[in-house]
N, C-alpha and C positions, 0 to 999 in steps of 0.2 A: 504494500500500500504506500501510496507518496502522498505529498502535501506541496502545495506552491508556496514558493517561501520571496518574498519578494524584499530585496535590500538593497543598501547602497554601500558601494565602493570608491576608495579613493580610485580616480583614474590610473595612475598607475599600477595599485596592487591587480585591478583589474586585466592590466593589459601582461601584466607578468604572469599573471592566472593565464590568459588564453594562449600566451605564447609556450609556456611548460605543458600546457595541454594539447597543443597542436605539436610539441616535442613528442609527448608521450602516444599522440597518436587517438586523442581520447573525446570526446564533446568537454565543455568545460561543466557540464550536470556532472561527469564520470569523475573526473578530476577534481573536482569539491566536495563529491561523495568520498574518494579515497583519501582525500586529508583527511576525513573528517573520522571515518573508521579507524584512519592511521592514529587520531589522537588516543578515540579512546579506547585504543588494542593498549597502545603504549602505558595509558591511564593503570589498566587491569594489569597489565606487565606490573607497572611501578606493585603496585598493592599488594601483588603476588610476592614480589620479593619482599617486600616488607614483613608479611607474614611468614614468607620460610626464614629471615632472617631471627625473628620475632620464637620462632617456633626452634632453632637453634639457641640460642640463647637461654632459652627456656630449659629446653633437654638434649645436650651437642649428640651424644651417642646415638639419641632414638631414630634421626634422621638420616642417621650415616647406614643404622643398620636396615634401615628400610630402604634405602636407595639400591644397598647393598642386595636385598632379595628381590626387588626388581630387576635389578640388572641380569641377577643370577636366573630367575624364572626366566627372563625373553631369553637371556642365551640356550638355554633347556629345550624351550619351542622352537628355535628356531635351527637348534641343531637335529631333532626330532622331523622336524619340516625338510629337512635334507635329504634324513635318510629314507621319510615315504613316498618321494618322489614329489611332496607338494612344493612350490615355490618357495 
């Protein structure tokens, strides 16, 4: 679902919006859409570290060991995935 969103821009920021948009190959809708995802990917990035760092701090070893049996399970399935002929 979209919405019409009607603003204003300084003329330059505008003209460097349609020019990295016409770089990238895109409409400038595409290109304001991908900033604008791109900010708040980055946002939930920042957060997320915050919290694993948050969650370190808290209990250094809990996360070391859990990364630890993640890592160890994918290698399991995917050595598993080798030998049955799956991808």
């Amino acid at each position: 679902m979209t919405e019409p969103v009607n603003m204003r821009l300084p003329t330059e920021l505008l003209a460097a919006a349609e020019l990295a948009a016409e770089d990238d190959g895109v409409t400038l809708t595409v290109f304001v859409t991908r900033a604008i995802e791109e900010k708040l990917l980055r946002g939930e990035f920042d957060q997320h570290a915050r919290m694993v760092e948050a969650a370190v701090a808290a209990n250094p070893g809990r996360l070391l060991r859990k990364s630890r049996a993640i890592r160890d399970g994918l290698a399991t399935w995917k050595a598993a995935q080798r030998f049955d002929g799956s991808p």
